[in-house]
PLY file of the C-alpha trace (Angstrom):
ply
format ascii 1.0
element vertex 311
property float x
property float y
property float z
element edge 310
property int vertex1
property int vertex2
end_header
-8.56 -24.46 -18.50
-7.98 -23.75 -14.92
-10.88 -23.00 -12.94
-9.88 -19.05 -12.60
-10.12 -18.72 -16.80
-13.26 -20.39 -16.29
-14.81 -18.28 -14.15
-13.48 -15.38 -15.85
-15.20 -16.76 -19.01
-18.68 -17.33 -17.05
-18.99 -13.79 -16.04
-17.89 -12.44 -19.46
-20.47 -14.82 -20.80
-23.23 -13.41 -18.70
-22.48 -9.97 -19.28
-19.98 -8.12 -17.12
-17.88 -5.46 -17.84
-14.27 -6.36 -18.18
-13.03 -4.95 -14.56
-15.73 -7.36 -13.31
-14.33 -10.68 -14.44
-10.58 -9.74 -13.39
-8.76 -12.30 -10.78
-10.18 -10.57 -8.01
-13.19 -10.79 -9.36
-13.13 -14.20 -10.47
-11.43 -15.44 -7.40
-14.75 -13.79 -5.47
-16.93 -16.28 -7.90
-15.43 -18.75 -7.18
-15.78 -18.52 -3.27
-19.23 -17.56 -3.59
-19.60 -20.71 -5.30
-17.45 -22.94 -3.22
-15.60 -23.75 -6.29
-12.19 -25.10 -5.59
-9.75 -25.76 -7.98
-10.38 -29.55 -8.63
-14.68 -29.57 -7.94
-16.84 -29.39 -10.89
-18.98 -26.44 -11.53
-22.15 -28.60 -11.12
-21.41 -28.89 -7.18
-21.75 -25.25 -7.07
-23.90 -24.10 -3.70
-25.57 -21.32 -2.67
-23.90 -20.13 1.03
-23.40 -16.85 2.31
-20.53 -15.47 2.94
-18.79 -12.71 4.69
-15.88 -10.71 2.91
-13.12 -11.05 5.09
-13.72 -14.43 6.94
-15.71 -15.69 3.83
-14.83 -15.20 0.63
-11.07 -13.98 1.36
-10.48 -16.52 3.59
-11.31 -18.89 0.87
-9.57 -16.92 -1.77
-6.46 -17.42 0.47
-6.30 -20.95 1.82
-7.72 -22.37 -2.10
-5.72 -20.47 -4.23
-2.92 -19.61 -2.55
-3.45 -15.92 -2.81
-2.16 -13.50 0.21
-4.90 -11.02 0.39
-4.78 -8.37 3.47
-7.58 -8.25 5.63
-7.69 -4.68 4.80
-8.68 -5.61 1.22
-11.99 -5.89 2.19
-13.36 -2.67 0.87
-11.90 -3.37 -2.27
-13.31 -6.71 -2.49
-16.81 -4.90 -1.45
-16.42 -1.94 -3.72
-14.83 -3.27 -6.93
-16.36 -6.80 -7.37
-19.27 -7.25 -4.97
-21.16 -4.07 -5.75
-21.30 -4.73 -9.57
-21.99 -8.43 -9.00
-25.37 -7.38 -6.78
-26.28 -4.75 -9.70
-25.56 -7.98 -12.52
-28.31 -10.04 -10.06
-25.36 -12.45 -9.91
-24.99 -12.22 -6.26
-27.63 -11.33 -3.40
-26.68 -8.73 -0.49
-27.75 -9.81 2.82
-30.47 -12.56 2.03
-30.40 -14.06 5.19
-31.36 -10.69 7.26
-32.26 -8.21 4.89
-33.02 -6.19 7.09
-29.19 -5.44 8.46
-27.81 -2.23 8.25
-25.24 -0.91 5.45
-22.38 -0.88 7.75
-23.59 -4.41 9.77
-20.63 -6.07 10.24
-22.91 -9.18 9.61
-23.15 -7.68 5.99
-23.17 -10.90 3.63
-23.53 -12.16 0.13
-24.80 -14.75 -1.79
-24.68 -16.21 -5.41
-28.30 -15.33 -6.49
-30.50 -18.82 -7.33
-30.95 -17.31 -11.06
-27.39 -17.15 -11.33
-26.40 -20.19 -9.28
-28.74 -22.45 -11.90
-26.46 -20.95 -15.10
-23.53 -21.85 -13.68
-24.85 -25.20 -12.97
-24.98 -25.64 -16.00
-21.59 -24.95 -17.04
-20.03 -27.02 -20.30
-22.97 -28.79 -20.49
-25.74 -28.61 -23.66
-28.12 -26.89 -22.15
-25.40 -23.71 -20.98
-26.23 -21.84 -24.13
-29.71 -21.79 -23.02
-29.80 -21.18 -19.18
-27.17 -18.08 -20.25
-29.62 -16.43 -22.78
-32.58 -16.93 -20.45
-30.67 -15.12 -17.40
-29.33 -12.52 -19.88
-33.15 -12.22 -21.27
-34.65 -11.92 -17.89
-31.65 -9.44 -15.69
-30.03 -8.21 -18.99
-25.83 -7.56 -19.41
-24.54 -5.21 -16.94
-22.01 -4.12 -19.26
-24.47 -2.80 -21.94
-25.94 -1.07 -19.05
-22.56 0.60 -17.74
-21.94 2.20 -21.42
-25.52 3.23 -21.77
-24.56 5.19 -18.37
-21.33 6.03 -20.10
-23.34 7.46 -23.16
-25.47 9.32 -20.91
-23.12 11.31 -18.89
-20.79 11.74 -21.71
-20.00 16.00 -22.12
-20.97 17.35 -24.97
-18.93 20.07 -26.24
-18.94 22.85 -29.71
-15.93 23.26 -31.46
-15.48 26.63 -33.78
-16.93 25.12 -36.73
-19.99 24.26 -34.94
-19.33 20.77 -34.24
-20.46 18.61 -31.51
-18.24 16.31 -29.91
-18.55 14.43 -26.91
-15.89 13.74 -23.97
-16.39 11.23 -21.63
-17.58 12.22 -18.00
-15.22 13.26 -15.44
-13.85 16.94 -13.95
-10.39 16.64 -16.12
-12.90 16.73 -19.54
-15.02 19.30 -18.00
-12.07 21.39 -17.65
-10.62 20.59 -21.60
-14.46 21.72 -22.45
-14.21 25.27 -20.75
-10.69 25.49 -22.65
-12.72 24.94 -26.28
-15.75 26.80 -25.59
-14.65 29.44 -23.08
-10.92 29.87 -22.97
-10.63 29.66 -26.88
-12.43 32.26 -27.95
-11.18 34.80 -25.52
-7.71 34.32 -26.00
-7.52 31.87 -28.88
-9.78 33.75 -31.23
-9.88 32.47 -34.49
-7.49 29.56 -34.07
-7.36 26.14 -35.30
-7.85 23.06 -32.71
-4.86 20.40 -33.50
-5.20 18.00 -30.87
-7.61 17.33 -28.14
-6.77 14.43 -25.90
-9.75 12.19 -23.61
-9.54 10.29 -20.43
-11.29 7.25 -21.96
-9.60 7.41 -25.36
-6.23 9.67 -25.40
-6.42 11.02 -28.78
-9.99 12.53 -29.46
-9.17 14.76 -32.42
-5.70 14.71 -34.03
-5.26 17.06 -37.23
-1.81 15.29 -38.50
-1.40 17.42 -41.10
-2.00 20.63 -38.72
1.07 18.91 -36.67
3.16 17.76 -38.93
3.11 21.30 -41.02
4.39 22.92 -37.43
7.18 20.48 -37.51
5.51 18.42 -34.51
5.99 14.91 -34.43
3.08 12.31 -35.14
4.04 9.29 -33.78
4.13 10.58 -29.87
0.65 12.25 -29.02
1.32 10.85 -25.34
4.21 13.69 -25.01
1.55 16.44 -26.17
-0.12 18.46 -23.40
-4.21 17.71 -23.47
-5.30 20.70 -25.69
-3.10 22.29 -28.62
-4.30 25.31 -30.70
-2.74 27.25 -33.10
-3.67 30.69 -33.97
-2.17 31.12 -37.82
-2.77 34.79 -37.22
-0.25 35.75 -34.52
1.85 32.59 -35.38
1.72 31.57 -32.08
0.91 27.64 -30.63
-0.99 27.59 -27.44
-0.02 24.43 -25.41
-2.43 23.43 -22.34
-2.69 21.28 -19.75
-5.91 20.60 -18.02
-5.31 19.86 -14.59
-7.58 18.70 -11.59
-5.16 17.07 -9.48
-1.77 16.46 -11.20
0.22 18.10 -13.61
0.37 21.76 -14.15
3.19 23.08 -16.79
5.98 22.71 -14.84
9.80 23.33 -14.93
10.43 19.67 -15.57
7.67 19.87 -18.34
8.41 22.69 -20.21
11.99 21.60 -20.58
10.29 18.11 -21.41
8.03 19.97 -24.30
10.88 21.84 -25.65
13.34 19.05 -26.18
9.84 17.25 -27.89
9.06 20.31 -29.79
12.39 21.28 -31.04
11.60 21.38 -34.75
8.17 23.29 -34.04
9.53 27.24 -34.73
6.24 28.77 -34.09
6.11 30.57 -30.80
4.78 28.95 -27.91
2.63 29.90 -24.84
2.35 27.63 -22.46
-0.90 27.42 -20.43
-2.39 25.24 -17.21
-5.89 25.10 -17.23
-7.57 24.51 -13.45
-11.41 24.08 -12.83
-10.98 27.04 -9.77
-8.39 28.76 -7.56
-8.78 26.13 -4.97
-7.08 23.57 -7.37
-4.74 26.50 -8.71
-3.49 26.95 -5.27
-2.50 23.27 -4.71
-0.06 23.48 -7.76
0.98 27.42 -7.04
4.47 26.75 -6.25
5.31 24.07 -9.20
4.14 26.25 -12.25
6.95 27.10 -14.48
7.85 30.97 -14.81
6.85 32.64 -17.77
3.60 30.63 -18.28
-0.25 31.11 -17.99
-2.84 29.93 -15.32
-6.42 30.13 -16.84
-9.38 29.39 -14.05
-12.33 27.75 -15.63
-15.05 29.50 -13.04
-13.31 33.29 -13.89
-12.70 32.47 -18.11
-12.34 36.30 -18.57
-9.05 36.64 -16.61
-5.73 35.06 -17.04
-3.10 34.52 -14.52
0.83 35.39 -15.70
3.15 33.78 -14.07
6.17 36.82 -14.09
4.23 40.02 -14.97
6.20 42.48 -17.17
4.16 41.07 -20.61
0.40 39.69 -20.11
0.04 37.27 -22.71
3.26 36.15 -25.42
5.37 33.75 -26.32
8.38 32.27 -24.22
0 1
1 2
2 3
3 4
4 5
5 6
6 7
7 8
8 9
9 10
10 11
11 12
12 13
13 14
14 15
15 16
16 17
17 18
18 19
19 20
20 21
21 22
22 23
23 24
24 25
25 26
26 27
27 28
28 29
29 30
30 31
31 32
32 33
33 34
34 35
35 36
36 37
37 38
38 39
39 40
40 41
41 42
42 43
43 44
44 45
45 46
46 47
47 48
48 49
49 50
50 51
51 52
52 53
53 54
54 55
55 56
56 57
57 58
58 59
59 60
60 61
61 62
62 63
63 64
64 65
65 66
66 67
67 68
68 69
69 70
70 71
71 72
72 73
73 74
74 75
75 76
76 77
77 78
78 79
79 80
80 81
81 82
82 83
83 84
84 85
85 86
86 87
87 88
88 89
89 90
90 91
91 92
92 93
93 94
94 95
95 96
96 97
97 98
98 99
99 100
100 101
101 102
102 103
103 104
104 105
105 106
106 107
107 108
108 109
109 110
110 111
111 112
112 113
113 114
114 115
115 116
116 117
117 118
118 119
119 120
120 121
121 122
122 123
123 124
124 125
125 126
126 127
127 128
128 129
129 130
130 131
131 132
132 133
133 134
134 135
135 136
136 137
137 138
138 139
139 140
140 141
141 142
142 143
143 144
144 145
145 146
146 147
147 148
148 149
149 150
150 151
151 152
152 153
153 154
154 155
155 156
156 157
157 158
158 159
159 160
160 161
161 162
162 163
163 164
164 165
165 166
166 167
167 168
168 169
169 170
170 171
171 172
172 173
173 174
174 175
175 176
176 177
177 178
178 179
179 180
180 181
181 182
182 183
183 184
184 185
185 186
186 187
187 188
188 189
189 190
190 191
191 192
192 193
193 194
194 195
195 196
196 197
197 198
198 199
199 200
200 201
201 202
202 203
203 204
204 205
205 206
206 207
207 208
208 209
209 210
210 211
211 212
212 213
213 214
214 215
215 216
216 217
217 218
218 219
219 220
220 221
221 222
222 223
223 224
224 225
225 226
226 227
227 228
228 229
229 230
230 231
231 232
232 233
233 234
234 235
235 236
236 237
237 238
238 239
239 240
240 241
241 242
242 243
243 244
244 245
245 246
246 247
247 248
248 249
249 250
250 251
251 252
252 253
253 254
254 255
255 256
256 257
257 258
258 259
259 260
260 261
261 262
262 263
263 264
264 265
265 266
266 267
267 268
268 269
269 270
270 271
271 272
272 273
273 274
274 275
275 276
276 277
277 278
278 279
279 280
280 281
281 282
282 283
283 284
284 285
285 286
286 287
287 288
288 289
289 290
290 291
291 292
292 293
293 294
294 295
295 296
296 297
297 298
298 299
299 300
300 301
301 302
302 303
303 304
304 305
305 306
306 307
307 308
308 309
309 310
């Protein structure tokens, strides 16, 4: 096993999340632990190190890697950060009092840490990794408890409670269930309802397939679908908050997907306020909707002899 799948497997072992044992983030281990690609994990040291003229410089000359110097903030921001929250690393322990911006800012693989990896395919690695989990705990568990905890809950018509993951592009698909829905929606049936962190939240396939709308390619659907039986009409939406509105290109994109679907079709983009509408103004397709989460009464028609109708 080279010594970047071993690292990678030493920080999944002690409990970091999976954009935390990446190669950039294994590559940072291994600097921090002077670990090059033929020593032995029990000749790790404990230095500190700068980010450009420490650890990238090592990342470069050891393993051949071309990093930029102006890589550093995503060395600092995407690795670093979460390795000082997993106790694996220490910020600054040779002047702790520095600044935040010092550009003497440094790091340094923590002694709890450093005496794990010490340890390293040896007998007693089993033990040192269960007494550093049991004493800092696994950062990942503690990034989806945060994930649980800021998830958005939101109530369908039938009184359910589901819950999106955090982030403005849910907040916006919430207001379309809870506020947009029954104002201009009333009564109809949710058939799809996509999430950032898992794209297909709620899928009703036999809702779809009875509309003639294929199963097998929810990635082509816009983010919320509903169907109001009553006017026989399919409302098609697309939550935006900084790409994305219903466009020319996408409506002739959704009509070439939905060409078996004979149910009417209206066509709506979904922004969190006008300041987001007004980024997009000028690529919204004619003949659509524009629906503004902070004014849900009011709807926006994009070519104004008809308020609200089909295509």
């Amino acid at each position: 096993m080279s010594k970047l799948k071993e690292a990678q497997e030493i920080l999944k072992t002690l409990g970091l999340p999976p954009a935390q044992y990446n190669e950039m983030a294994a590559l940072t281990f291994l600097a921090i632990c002077n670990i090059r690609k033929n020593d032995k994990w029990e000749n790790a040291i404990r230095q500190s190190l700068g980010v450009t003229k420490g650890i990238m410089t090592f990342v470069n000359k050891n393993y051949g890697k071309n990093y930029a110097p102006n890589t550093r903030e995503t060395f600092r921001r995407q690795v670093l950060h979460q390795f000082i929250q997993a106790r694996i690393v220490d910020y600054n322990p040779d002047q702790p009092g520095l600044s935040t911006n010092s550009p003497k800012a440094h790091y340094a693989i923590s002694n709890a840490a450093l005496n794990v990896v010490k340890s390293y395919k040896t007998n007693i690695w089993d033990k040192k990794v269960n007494e550093f989990i049991s004493t800092v705990g696994k950062l990942s568990e503690v990034y989806l408890k945060g994930r649980k905890l800021t998830q958005i809950p939101v109530k369908l018509a039938n009184g359910k409670i589901i819950k999106l993951s955090a982030g403005k592009h849910n907040e916006v698909q919430a207001a379309i269930i809870e506020k947009f829905a029954p104002r201009f929606a009333t009564g109809g049936t949710l058939l799809y309802l996509g999430d950032t962190a898992k794209k297909d939240l709620i899928v009703d396939k036999s809702g779809l397939k009875n509309l003639g709308i294929p199963l097998d390619q929810h990635s082509k659907l816009p983010d919320v679908v509903i169907f109001d039986s009553s006017r026989n009409w399919l409302f098609l939406i697309e939550a935006v908050t900084s790409h994305g509105p219903v466009s020319p290109k996408r409506i002739i994109e959704l009509e070439k997907f939905l060409k078996n679907c004979k149910v009417a079709k209206i066509y709506v983009t979904a922004f969190p306020d006008m300041t987001e509408f007004k980024k997009h103004s000028s690529n919204i397709a004619w003949e659509t909707e524009v629906w503004l989460m902070d004014v849900p009464d009011h709807m926006i028609h994009f070519n104004g002899d008809k308020f609200i109708g089909p295509r």
